[in-house]
Backbone as JSON Lines, residues from 0, in Angstrom:
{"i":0,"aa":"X","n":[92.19,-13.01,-84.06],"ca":[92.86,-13.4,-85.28],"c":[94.07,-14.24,-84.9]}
{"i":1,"aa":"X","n":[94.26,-15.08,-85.87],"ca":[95.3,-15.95,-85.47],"c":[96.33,-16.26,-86.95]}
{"i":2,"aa":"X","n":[97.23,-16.71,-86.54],"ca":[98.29,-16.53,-87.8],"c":[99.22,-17.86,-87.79]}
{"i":3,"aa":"X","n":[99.3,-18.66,-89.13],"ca":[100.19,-19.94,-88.69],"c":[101.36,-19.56,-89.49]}
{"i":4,"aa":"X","n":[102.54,-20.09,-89.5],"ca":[103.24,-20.29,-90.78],"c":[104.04,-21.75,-91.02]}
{"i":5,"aa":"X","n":[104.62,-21.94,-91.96],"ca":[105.28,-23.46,-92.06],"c":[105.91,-23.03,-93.32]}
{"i":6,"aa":"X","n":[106.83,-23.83,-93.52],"ca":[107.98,-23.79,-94.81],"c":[107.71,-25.64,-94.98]}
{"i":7,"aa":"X","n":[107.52,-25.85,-96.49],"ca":[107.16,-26.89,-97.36],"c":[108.79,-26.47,-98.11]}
{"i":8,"aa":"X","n":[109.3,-27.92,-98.15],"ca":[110.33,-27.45,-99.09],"c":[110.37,-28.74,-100.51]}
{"i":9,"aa":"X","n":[110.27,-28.1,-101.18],"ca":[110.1,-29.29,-102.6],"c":[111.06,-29.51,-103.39]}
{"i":10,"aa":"X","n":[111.37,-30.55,-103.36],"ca":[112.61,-31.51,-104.55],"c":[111.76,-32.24,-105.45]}
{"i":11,"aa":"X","n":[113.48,-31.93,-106.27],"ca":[113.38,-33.24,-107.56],"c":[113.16,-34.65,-107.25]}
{"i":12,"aa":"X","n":[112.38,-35.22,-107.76],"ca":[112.53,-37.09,-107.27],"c":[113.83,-36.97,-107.76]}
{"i":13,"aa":"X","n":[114.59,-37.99,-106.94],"ca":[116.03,-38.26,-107.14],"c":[116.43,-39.27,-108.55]}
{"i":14,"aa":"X","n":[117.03,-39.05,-109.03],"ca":[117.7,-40.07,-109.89],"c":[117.2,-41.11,-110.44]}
{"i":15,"aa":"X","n":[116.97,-42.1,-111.59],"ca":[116.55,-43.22,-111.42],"c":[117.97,-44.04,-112.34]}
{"i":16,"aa":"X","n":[117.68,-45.33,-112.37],"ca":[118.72,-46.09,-112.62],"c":[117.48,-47.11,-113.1]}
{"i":17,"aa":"X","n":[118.14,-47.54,-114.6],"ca":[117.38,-49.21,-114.81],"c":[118.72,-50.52,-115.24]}
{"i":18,"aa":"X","n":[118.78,-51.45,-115.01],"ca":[119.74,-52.5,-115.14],"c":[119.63,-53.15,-116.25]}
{"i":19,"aa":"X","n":[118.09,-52.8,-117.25],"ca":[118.04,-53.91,-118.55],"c":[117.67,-55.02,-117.48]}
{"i":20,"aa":"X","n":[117.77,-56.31,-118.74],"ca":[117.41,-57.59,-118.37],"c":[115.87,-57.77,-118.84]}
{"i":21,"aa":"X","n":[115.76,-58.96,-118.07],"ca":[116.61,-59.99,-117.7],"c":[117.72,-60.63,-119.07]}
{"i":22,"aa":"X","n":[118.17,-61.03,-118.4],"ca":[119.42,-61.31,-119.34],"c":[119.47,-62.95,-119.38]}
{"i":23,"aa":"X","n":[120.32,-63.53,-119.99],"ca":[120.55,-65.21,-120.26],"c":[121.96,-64.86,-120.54]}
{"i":24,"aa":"X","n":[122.6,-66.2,-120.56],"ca":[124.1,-66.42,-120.34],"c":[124.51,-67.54,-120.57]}
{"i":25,"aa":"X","n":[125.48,-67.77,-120.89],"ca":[125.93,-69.12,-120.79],"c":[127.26,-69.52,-120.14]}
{"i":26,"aa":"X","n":[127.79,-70.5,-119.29],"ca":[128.76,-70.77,-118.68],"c":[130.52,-70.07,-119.39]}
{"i":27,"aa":"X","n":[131.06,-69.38,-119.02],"ca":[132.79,-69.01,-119.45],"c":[132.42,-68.93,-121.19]}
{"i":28,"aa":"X","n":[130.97,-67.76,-121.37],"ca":[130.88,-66.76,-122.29],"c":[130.4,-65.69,-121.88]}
{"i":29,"aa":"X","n":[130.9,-64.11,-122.37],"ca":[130.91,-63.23,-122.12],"c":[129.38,-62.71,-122.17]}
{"i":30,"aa":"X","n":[128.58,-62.19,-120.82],"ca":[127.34,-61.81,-121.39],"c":[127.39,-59.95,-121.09]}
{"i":31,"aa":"X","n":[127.08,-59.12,-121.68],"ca":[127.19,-57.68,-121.91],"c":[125.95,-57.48,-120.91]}
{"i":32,"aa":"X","n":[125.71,-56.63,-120.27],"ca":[124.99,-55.68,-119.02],"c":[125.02,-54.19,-119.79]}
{"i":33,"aa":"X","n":[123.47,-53.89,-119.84],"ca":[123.71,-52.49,-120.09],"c":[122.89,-51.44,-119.11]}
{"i":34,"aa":"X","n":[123.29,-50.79,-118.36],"ca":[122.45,-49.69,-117.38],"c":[121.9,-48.61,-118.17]}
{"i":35,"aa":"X","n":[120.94,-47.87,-117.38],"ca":[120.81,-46.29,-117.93],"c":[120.03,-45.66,-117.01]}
{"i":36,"aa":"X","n":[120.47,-44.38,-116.96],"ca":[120.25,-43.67,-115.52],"c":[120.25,-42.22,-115.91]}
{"i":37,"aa":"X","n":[119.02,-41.69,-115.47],"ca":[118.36,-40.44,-115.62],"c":[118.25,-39.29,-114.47]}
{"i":38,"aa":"X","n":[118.46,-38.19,-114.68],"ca":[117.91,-37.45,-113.1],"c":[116.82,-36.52,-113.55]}
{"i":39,"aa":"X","n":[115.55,-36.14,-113.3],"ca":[114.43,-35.65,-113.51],"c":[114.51,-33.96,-113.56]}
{"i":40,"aa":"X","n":[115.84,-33.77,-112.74],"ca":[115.56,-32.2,-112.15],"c":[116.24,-31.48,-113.17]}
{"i":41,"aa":"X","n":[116.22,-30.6,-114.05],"ca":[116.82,-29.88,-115.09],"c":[118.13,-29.28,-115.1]}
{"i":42,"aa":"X","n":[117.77,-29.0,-113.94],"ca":[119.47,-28.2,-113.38],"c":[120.52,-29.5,-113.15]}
{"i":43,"aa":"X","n":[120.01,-30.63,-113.03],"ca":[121.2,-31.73,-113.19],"c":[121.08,-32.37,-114.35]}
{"i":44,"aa":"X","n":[120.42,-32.18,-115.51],"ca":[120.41,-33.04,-116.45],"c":[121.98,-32.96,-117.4]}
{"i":45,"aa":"X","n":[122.73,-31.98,-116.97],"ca":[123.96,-32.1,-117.65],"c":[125.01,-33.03,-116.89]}
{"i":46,"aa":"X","n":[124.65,-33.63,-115.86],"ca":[125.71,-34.43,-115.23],"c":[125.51,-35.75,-115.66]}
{"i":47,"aa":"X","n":[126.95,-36.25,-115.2],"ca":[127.12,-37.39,-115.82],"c":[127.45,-38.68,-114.28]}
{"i":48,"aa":"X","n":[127.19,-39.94,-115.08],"ca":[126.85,-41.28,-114.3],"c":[128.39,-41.83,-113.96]}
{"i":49,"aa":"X","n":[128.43,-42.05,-112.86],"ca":[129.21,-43.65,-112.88],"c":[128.67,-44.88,-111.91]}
{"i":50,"aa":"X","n":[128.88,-45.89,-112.64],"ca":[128.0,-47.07,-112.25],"c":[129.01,-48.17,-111.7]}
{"i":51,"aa":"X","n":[128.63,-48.47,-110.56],"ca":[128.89,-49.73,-109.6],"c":[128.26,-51.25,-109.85]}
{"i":52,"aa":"X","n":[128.66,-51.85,-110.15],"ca":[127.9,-53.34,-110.63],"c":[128.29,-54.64,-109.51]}
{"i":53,"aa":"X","n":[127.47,-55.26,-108.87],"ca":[127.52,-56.19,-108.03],"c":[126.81,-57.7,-109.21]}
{"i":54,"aa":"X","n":[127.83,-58.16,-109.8],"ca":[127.56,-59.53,-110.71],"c":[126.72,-60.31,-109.44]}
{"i":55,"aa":"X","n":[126.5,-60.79,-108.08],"ca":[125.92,-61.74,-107.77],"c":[126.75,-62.75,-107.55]}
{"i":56,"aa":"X","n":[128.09,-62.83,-108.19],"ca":[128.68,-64.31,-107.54],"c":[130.26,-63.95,-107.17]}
{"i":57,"aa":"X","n":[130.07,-62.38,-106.71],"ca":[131.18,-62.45,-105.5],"c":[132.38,-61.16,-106.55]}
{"i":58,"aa":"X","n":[132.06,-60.94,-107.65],"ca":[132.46,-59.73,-108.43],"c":[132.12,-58.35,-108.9]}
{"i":59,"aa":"X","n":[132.54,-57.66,-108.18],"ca":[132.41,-55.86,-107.94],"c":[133.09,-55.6,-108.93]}
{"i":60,"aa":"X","n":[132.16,-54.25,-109.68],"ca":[133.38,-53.6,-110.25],"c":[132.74,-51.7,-109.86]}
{"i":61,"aa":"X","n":[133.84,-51.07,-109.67],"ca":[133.14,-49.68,-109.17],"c":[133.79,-48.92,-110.4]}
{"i":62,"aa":"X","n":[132.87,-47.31,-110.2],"ca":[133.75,-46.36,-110.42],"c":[133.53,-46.64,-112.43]}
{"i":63,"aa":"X","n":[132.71,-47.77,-113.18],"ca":[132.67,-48.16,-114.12],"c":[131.51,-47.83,-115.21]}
{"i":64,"aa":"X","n":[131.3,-47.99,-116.45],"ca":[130.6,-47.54,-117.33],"c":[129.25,-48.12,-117.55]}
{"i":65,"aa":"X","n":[128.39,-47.57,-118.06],"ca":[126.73,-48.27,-118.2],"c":[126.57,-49.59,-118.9]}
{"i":66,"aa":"X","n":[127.9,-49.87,-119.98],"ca":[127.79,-51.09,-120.62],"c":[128.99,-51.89,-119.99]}
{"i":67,"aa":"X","n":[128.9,-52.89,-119.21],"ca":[130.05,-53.95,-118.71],"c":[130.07,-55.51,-119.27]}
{"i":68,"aa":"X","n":[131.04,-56.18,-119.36],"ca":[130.69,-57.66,-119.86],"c":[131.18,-57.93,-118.78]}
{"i":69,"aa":"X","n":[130.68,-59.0,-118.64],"ca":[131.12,-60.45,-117.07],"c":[131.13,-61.76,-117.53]}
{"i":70,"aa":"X","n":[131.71,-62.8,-117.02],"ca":[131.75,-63.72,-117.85],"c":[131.17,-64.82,-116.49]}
{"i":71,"aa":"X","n":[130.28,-65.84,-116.18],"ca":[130.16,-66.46,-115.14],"c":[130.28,-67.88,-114.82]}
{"i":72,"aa":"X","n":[131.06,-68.26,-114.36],"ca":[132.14,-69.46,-114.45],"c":[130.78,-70.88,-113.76]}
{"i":73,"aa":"X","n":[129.99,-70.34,-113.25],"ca":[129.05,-71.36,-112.6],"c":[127.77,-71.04,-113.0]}
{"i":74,"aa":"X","n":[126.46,-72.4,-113.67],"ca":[125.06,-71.94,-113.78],"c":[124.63,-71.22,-112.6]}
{"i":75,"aa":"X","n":[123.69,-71.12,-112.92],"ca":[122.6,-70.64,-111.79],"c":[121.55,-69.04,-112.48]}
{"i":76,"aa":"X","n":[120.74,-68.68,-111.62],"ca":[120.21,-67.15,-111.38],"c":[120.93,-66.63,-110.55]}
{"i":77,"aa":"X","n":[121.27,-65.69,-111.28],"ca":[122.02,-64.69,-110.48],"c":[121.43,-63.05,-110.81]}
{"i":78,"aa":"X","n":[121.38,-62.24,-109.06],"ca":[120.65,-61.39,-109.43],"c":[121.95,-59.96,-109.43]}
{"i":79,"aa":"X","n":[121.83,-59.03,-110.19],"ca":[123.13,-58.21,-110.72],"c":[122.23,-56.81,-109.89]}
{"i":80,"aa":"X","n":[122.9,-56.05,-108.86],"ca":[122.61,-54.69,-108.58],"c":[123.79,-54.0,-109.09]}
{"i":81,"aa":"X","n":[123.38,-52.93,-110.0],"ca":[123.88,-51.41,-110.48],"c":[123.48,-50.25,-109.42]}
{"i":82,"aa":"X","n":[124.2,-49.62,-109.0],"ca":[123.8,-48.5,-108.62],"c":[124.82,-47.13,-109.62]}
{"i":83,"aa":"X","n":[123.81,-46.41,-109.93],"ca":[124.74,-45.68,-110.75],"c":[124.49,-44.09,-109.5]}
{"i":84,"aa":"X","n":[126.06,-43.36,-109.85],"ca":[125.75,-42.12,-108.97],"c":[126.38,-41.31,-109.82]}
{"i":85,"aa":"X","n":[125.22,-40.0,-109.57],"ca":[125.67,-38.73,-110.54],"c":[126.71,-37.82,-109.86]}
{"i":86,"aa":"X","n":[127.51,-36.94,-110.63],"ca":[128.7,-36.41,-110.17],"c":[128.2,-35.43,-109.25]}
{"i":87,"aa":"X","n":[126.89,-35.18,-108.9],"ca":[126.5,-34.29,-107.41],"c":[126.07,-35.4,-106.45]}
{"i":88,"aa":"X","n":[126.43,-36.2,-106.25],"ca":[126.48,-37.8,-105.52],"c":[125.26,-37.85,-105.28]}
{"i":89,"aa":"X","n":[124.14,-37.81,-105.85],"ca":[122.98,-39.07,-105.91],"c":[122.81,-39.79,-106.06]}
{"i":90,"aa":"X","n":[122.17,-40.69,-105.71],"ca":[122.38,-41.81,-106.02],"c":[120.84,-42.99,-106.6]}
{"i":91,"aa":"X","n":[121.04,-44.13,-107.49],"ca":[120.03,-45.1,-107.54],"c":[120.3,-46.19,-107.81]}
{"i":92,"aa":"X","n":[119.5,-47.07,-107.09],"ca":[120.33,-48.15,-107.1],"c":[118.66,-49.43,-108.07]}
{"i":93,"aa":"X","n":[119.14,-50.54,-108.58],"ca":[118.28,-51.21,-108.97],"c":[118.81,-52.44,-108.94]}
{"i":94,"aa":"X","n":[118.32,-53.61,-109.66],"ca":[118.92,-55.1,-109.79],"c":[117.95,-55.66,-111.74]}
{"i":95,"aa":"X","n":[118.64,-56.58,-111.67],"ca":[118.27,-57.21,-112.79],"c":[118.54,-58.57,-112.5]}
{"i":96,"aa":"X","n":[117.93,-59.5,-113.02],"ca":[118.5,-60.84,-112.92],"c":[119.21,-61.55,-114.43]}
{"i":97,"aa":"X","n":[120.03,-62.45,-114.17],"ca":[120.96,-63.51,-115.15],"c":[120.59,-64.59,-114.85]}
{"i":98,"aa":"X","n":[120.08,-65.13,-116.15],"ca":[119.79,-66.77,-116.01],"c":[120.9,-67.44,-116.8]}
{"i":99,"aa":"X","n":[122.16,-68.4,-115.75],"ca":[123.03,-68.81,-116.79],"c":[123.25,-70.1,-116.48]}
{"i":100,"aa":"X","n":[123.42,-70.53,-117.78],"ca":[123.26,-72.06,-118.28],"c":[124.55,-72.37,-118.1]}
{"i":101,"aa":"X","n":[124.64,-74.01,-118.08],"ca":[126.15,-74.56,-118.31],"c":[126.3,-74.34,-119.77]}
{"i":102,"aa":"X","n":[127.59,-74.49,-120.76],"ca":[127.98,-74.41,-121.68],"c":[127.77,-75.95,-122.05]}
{"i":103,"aa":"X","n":[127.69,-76.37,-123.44],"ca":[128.21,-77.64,-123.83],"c":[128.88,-77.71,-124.25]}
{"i":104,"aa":"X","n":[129.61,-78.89,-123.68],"ca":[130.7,-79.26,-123.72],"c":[131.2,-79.35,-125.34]}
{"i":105,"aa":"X","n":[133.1,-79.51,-125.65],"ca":[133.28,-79.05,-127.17],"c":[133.09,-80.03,-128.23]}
{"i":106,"aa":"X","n":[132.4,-80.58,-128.78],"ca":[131.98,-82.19,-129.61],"c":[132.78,-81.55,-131.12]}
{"i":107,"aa":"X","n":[133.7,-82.17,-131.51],"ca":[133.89,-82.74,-133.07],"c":[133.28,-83.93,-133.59]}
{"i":108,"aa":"X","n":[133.8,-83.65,-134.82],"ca":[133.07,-84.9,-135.59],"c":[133.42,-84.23,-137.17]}
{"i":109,"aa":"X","n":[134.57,-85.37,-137.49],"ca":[134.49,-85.71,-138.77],"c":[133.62,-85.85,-139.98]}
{"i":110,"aa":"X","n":[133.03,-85.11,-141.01],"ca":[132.13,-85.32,-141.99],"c":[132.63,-85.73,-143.46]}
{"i":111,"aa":"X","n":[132.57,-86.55,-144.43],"ca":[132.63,-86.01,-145.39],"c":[133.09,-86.78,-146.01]}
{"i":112,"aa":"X","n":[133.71,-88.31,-145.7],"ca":[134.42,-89.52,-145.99],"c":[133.58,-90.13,-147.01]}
{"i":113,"aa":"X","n":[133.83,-90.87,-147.51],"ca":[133.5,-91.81,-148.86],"c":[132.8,-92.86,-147.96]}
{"i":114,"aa":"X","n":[131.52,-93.54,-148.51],"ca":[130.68,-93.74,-147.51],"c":[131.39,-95.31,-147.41]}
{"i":115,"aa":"X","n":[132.39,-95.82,-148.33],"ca":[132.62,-96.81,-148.28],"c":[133.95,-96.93,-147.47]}
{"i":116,"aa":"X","n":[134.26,-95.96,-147.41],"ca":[135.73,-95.79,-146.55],"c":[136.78,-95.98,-147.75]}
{"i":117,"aa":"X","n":[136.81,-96.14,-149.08],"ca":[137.87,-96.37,-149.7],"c":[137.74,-95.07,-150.92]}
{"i":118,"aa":"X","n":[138.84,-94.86,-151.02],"ca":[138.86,-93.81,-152.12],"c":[139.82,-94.32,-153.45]}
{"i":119,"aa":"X","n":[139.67,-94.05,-154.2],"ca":[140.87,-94.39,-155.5],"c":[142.23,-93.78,-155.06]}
{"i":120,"aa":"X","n":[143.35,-94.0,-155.57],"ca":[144.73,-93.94,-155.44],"c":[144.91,-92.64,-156.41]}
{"i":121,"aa":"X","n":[145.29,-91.25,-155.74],"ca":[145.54,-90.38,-156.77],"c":[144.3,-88.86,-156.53]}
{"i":122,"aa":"X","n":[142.9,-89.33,-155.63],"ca":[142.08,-88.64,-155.66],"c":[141.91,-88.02,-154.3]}
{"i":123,"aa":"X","n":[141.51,-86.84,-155.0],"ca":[141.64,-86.29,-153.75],"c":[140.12,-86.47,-152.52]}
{"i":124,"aa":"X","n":[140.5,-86.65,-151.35],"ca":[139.7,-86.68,-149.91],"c":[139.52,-85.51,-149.67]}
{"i":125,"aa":"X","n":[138.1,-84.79,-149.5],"ca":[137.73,-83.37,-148.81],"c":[136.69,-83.42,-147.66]}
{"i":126,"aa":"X","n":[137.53,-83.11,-146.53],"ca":[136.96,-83.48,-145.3],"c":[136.42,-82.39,-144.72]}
{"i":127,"aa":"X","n":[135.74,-82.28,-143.29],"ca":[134.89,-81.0,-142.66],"c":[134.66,-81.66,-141.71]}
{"i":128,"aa":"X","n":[135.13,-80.11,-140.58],"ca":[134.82,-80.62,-139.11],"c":[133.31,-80.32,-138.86]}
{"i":129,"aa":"X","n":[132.36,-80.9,-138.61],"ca":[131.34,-80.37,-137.49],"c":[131.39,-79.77,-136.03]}
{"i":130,"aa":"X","n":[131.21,-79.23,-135.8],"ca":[131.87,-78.6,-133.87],"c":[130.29,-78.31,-133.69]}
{"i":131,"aa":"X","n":[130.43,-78.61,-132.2],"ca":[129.54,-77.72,-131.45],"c":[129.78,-78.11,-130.33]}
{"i":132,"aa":"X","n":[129.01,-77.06,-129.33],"ca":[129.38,-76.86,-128.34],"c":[130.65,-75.82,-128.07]}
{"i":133,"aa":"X","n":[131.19,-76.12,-127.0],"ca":[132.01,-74.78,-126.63],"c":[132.17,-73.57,-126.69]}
{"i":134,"aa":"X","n":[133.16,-72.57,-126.83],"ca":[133.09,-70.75,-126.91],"c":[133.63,-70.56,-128.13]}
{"i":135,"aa":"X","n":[132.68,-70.49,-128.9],"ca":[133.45,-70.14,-130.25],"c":[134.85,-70.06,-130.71]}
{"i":136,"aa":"X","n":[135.41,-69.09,-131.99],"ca":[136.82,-69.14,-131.79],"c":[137.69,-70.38,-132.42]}
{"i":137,"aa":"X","n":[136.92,-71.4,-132.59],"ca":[137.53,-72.81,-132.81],"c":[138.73,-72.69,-133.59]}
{"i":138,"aa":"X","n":[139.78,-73.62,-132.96],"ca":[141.47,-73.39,-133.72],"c":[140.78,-75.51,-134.57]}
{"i":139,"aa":"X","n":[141.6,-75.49,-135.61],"ca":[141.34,-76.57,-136.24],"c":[143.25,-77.25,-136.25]}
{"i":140,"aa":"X","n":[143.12,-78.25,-136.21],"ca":[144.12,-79.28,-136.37],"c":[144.33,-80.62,-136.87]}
{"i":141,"aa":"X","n":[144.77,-81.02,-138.12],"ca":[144.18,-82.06,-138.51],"c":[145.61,-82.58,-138.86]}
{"i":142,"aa":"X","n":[145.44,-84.2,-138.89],"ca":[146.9,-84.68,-139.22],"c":[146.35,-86.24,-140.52]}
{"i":143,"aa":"X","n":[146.92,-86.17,-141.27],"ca":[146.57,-87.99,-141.75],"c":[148.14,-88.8,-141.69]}
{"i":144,"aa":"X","n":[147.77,-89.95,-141.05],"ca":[149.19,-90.17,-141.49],"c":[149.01,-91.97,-141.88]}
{"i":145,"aa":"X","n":[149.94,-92.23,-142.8],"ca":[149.93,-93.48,-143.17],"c":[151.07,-94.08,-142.0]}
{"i":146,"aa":"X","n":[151.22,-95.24,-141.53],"ca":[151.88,-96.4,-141.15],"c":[152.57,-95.71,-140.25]}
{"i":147,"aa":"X","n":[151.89,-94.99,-139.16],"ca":[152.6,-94.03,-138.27],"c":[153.26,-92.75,-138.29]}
{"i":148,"aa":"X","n":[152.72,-92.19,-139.85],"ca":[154.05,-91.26,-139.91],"c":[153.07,-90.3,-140.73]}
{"i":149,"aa":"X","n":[152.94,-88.62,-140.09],"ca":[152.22,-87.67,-141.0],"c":[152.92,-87.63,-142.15]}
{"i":150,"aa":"X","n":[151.83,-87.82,-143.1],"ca":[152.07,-87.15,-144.3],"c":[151.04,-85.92,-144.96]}
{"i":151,"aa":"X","n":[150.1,-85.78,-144.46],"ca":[149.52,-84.36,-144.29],"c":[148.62,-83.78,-143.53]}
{"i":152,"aa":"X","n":[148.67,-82.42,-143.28],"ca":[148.25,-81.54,-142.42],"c":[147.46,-80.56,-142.32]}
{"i":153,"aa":"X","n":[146.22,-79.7,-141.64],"ca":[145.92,-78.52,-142.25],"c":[145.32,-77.88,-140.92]}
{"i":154,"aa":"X","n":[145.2,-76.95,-141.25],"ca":[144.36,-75.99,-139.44],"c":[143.09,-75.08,-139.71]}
{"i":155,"aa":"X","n":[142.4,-75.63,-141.12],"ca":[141.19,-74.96,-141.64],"c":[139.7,-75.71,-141.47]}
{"i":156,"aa":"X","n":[138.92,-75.4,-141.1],"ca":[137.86,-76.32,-140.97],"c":[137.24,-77.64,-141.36]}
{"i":157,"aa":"X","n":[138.45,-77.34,-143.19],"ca":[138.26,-78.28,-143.87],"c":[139.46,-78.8,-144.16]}
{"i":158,"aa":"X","n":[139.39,-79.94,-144.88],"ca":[140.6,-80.26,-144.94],"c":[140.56,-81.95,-146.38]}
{"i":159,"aa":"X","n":[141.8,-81.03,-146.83],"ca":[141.79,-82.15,-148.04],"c":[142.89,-82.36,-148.58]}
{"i":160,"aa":"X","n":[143.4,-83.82,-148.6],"ca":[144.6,-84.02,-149.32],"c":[144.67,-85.29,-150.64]}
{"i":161,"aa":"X","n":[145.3,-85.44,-151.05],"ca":[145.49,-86.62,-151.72],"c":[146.5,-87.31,-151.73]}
{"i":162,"aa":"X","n":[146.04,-88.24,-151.2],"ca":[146.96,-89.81,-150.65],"c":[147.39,-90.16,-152.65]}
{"i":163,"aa":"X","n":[148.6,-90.52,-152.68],"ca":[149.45,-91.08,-153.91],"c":[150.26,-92.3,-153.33]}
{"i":164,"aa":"X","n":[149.91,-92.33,-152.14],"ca":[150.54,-94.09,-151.81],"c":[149.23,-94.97,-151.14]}
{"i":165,"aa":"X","n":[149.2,-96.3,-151.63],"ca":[148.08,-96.93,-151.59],"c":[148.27,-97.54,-149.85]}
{"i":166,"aa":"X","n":[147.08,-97.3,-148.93],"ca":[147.39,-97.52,-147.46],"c":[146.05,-97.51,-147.1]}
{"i":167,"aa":"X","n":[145.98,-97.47,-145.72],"ca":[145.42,-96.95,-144.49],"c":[145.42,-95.41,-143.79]}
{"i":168,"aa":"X","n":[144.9,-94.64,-144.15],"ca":[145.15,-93.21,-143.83],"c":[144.33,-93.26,-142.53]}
{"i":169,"aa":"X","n":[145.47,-92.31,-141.9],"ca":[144.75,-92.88,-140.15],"c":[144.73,-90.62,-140.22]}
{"i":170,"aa":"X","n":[142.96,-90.35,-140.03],"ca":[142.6,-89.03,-139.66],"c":[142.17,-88.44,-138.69]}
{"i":171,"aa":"X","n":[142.75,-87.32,-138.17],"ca":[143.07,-86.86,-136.44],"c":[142.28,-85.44,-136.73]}
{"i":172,"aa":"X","n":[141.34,-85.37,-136.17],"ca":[140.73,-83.49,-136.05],"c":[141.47,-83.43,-134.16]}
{"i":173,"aa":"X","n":[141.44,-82.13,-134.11],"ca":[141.49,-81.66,-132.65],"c":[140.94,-80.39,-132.9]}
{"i":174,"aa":"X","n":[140.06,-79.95,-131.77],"ca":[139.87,-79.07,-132.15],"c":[139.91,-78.15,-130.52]}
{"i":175,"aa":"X","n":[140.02,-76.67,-130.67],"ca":[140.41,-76.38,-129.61],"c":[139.46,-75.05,-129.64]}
């Protein structure tokens, strides 16, 4: 008779971690990252995550939460590893990728003029910026001024005054 023995010892699969994605982006706008990270074994399901994020173009952030924003100053693919670790230090690590575009650039444009360019003496002009491009947010600035010299102003998208001296109204958007 003969007799063997051996000890098998069995675990939980460890941890998992997912990164979301793929994601899209656009140049110096904020794109949101969201993780989520599970542990299988019951006796750890009451612990809690903290997540490490490697953006891909040279920005760490540790010690941080499952939802992060990053903002990425250059196009490209960029690939983002999370590793999130549970407070009995397990750990999982994953990646996601970012596809980010350049931004376009900030375009105004005046709408809304009298198609003849002349208006009557007394009536009022109601103007509107068009924008596009850039990071939202748009600040408005508008000036008219006759013979070098403002005579009115406004910082609303639109903009309307009425000229009572007969001229050349010279109209300025900026927009920022």
């Amino acid at each position: 008779t003969s007799t063997s023995s051996t000890t098998v010892t069995v675990q939980y699969p460890p941890p998992t971690v997912s990164a979301g994605g793929p994601y899209s982006a656009t140049t110096n706008a904020a794109v949101t990252l969201t993780a989520s990270a599970s542990d299988p074994n019951p006796a750890d399901s009451a612990d809690t995550f903290t997540y490490a994020w490697n953006f891909g173009d040279g920005v760490t952030v540790s010690g941080g939460t499952a939802t992060v924003s990053h903002t990425y100053t250059a196009a490209g693919d960029y690939t983002v590893t999370v590793t999130a670790t549970e407070s009995n230090g397990e750990q999982a690590t994953t990646t996601a990728t970012v596809d980010v575009t350049a931004q376009a650039p900030l375009q105004a444009q005046i709408t809304g003029a009298p198609a003849s360019g002349q208006s009557p003496q007394g009536s009022q002009v109601t103007l509107a910026a068009q924008v596009s491009g850039g990071v939202g947010a748009d600040t408005y600035s508008w000036t008219a001024t006759l013979n070098g010299s403002t005579v009115f102003s406004g910082t609303a998208s639109t903009f309307a005054f009425t000229p009572t001296t007969p001229g050349t109204y010279k109209i300025a958007l900026v927009v920022t």
